[in-house]
C-alpha positions in Angstrom: 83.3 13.3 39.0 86.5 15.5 38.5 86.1 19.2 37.1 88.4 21.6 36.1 86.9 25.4 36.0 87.3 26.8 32.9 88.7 30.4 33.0 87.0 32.9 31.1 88.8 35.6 28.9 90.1 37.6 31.5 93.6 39.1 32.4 96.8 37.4 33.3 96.4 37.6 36.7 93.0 35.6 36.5 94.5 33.2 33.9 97.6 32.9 36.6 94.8 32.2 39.8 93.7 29.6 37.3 96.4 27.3 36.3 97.7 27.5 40.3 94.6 26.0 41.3 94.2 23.4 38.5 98.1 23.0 37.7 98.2 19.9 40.2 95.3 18.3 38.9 96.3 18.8 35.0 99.2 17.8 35.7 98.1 14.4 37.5 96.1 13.7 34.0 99.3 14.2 32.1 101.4 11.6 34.0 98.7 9.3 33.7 97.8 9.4 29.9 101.9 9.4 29.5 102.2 6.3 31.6 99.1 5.0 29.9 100.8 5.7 26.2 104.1 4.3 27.6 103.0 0.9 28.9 100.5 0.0 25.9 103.4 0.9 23.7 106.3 -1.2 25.8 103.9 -4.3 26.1 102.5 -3.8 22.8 99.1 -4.8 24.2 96.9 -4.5 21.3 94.3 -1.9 20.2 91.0 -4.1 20.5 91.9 -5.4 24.4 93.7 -1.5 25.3 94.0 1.0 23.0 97.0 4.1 23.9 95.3 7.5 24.5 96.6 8.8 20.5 94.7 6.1 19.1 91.9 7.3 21.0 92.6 10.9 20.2 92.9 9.9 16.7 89.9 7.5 16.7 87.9 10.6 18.2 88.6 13.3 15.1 88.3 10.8 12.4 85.0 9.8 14.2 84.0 13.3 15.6 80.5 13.1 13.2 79.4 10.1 14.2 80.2 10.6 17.8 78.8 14.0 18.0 75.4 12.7 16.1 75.3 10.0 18.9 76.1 12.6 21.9 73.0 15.2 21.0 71.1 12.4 21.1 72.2 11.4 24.7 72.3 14.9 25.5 68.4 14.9 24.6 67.8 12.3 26.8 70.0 13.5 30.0 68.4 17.1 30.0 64.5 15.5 29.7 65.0 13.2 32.4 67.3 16.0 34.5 64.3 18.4 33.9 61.6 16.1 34.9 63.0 15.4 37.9 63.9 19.2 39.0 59.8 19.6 38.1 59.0 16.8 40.0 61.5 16.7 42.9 61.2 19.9 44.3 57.3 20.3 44.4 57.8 16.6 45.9 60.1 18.1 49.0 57.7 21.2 49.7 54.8 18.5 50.3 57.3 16.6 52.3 58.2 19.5 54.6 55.1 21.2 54.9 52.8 17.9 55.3 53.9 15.0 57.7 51.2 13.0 56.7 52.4 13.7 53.1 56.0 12.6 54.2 54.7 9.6 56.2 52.8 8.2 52.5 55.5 9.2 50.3 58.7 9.0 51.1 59.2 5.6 52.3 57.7 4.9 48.1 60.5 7.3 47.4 63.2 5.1 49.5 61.3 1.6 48.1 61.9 2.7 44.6 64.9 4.1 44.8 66.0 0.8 46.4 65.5 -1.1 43.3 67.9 -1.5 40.1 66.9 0.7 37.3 68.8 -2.2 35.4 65.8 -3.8 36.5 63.3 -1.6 35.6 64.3 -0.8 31.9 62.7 -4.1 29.8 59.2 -2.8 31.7 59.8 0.8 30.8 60.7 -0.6 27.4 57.7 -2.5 27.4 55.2 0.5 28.4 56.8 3.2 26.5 58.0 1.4 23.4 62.0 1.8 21.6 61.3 5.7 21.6 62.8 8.0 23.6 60.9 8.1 26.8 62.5 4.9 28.3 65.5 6.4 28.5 64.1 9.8 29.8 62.1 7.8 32.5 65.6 6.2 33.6 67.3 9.0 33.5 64.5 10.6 36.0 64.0 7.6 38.2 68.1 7.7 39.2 68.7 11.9 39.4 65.3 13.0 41.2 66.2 10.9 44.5 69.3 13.4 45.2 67.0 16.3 44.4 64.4 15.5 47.1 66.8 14.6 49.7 68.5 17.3 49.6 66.0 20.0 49.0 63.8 18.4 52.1 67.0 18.9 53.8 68.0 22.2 52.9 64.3 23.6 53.6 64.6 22.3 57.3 67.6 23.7 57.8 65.8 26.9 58.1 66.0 28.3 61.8 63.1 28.1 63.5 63.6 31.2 65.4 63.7 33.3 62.5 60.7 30.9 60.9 58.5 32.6 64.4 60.1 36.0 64.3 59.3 36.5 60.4 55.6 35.1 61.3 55.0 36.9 64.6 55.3 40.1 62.4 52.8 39.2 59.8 54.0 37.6 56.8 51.9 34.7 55.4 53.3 31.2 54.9 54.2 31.9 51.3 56.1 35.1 52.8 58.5 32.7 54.9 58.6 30.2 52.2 60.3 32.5 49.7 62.4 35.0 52.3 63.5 32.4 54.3 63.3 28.5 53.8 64.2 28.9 50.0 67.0 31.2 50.5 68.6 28.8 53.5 67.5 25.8 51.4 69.3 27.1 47.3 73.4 25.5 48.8 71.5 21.9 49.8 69.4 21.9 46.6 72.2 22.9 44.2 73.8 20.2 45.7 71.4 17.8 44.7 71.0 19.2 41.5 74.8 18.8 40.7 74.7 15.1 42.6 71.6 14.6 40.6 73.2 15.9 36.8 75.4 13.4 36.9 73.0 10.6 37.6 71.2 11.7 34.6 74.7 11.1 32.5 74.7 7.5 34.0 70.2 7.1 33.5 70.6 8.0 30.2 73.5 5.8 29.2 71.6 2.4 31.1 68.7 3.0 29.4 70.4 3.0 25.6 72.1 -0.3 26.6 69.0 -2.0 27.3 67.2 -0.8 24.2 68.2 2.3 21.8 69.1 2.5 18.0 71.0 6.0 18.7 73.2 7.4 21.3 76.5 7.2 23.2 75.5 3.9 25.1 74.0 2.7 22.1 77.5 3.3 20.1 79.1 1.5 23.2 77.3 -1.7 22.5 77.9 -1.9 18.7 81.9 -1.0 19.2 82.0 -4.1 21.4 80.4 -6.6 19.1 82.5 -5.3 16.3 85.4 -5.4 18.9 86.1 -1.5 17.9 87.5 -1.0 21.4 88.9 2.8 20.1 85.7 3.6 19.2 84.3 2.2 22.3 86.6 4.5 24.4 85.9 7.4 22.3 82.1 6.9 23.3 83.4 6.7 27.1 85.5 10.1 26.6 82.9 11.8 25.6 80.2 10.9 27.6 82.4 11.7 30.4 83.0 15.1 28.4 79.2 15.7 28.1 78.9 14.5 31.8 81.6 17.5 33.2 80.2 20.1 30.7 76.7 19.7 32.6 78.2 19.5 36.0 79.9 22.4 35.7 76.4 24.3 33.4 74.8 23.8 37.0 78.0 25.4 38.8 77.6 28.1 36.7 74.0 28.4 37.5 74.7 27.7 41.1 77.1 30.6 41.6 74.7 33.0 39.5 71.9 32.1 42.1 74.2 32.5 45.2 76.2 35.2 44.0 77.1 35.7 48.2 78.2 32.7 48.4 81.0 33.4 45.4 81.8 35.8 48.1 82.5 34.4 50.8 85.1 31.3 48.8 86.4 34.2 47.0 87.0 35.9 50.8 88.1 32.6 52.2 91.1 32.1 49.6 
């Protein structure tokens, strides 16, 4: 998934830092939406088979209601599911790391179920939990907690064991070391996953209204192809991606206010 930082209010200088790091990849987007425009327009390939990024644009602000309606929906569902697996995962790679027996019983489950289509699983979430909501919330979970606990187990092992037996051989308990030192070492790897595991939410959601929703973004996709409204359909796809980058980046943000030395050091480092 691409992102482009967005530059807060700030002074030239800042704005100039800006646009020097993200003139190349702005400027990449520009050729292709041109070329795009260009060669709809030159083979006149019509609107329902490929529609030229102004009819999209267009098809978005006369649509904007309809599509924002649809989104907060989808929103709804990605930020249930993304914050049932954060509760869930984490806790999950703790047991892992602390317990071997725990890690010999769970995780191959973990690994078994993440093995299997969530395609797949839908119709029997559908099934248990009814047209509501939840289906879509349980997909969206099953596909974004996996990243989580992988990367959290592996960020909390990452933790030097010399410094695990130093911090112990002078007293502090096991929640002591949990908190001063594993977490700490472990916040870059489980970031990660939470940023790896954001996106997967974007895609849980979106599978989960195709296989049964009355509202949302996937759920608009499915009724622009039967009514062959391919603008409307890529106006769903634009702003799902949209949503998708917006929530990337909220965990960025997040990210860089949790690990404020590690701003730091990339700010040292350019």
């Amino acid at each position: 998934m691409t992102t482009i930082a967005v530059p807060s209010p700030a002074t030239p200088g800042k704005l100039a830092s800006w646009i020097s790091r993200n003139g190349a990849v702005l400027a990449i987007f520009a050729l292709v939406f041109a070329l795009w425009e260009i060669a709809v327009r030159a083979l006149q390939i019509p609107d329902y088979i490929l529609p030229s990024p102004s009819v999209i644009v267009v098809k978005i602000v006369v649509s904007w209601q309809l599509l924002l309606e649809n989104a907060f929906v989808t929103l709804q569902e990605i930020l249930l599911g993304f914050g049932l697996s954060v509760v869930i995962a984490i806790p999950l790679a703790i047991a892992v790391v602390y317990s071997r027996i725990f890690e010999r019983v769970a995780f191959p489950f973990m690994v078994s179920l993440q093995t299997i289509p969530k395609v797949a699983l839908a119709p029997i979430l559908v099934i248990w939990l009814g047209y509501g909501i939840m289906p879509k919330v349980m997909v969206a979970f099953l596909i974004s907690f996996f990243p989580i606990v992988i990367n959290s187990v592996i960020g909390m092992r990452s933790a030097e064991k010399e410094m695990i037996y130093l911090v112990q051989s002078m007293g502090a308990s096991e929640l002591t070391t949990f908190l001063k030192i594993r977490l700490p070492k472990a916040l870059p790897s489980i970031f990660g996953g939470l940023k790896v595991g954001i996106g997967q939410a974007v895609v849980g959601a979106t599978v989960g209204e195709f296989i049964a929703a009355e509202r949302g973004l996937g759920y608009l996709q499915l009724i622009s192809q039967v009514r062959l409204d391919t603008p409307l359909l890529f106006a769903a796809v634009v702003v799902l991606s949209l949503l998708g980058v917006l929530l990337f980046n909220a965990v960025a943000f997040a990210e860089r206010i949790a690990l404020p030395w590690s701003r730091v050091a990339t700010d040292v480092a350019e």
